[in-house]
C-alpha positions, 0 to 999 in steps of 0.5 A, a space after each residue: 199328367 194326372 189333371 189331364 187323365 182326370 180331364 179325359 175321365 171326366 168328358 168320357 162320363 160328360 158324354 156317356 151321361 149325354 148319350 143316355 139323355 138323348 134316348 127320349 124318343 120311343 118308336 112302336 109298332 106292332 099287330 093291333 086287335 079291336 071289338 067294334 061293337 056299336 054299328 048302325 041298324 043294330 048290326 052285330 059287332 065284329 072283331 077287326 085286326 089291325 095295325 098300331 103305330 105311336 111315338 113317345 117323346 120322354 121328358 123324363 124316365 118316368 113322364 112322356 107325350 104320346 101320338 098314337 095312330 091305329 087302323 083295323 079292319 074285318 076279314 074279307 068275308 064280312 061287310 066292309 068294316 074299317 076304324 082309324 083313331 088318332 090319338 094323342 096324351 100323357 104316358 106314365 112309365 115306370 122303368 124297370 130293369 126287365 119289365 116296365 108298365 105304363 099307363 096312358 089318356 089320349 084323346 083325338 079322332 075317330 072314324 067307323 066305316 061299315 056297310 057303306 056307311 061312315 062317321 067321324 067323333 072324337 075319340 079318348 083310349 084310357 089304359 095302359 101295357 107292360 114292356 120287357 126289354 129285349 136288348 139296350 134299345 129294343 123291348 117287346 110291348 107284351 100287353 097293351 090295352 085300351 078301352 077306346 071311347 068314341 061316339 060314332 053313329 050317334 051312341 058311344 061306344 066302348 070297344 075293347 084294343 089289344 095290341 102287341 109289337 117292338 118298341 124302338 128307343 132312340 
């Protein structure tokens, strides 16, 4: 009867600890901010919003591959101004019980369209952001920030990205 208890004791914790493992993937979306600076003809920057979704596949607590996909736009006021970036890399996360930060380089595809023109470069985001658990499988990213590179229009550009949302983990 014992054997069998420590048995049945010992599949409960099999499977608790292979549930645990199973959560590798971290889904986020959320409100994004970008400055678009650079634009052809010496046009002043404009300040765009957006939308900002990325998955994380975690090999480990700490490592992850991230694909991240972003897109802003001007206010219907100014002239038609849009950014996609698709972007891709390495994360570092540092799990903590309430708050975890993390850092990230990505690299992909970047596209600027304002005033009627466009134009497609290669795109790196360097940065990072903080995370606050919320419950078991949910946190709220705070803070993410990145300085995304691309070289649109012939100059590169630095343009600033701030964006907050909910990350998922699954």
């Amino acid at each position: 009867m014992a054997r069998r208890v420590l048995v049945l004791l010992g599949l409960l914790v099999f499977c608790a600890v292979s549930a645990s493992a199973q959560r590798s993937i971290e889904s986020y979306a959320g409100y994004s901010y970008e400055g678009f600076y650079r634009l052809p003809n010496a046009l002043p920057g404009y300040g765009l919003s957006g939308i900002e979704t990325s998955v994380q596949y975690k090999f480990t607590d700490k490592f992850g591959v991230v694909g991240e996909m972003s897109g802003h736009f001007a206010l219907p006021s100014k002239p038609a101004t849009r950014t996609l970036n698709i972007l891709f890399g390495p994360q570092v996360t540092l799990p903590r019980r309430v708050f975890s930060p993390f850092a990230h380089f990505l690299i992909g595809y970047g596209h600027g369209y304002t005033d009627g023109t466009w134009d497609n470069s290669f795109a790196m985001a360097i940065g990072g952001g903080l995370d606050m658990r919320i419950a078991p499988l949910l946190s709220w990213r705070i803070l993410e920030g990145d300085d995304i590179i691309t070289h649109l229009y012939g100059a590169t550009e630095h343009c600033p990205k701030f964006s907050t949302g909910l990350v998922f983990t699954f």
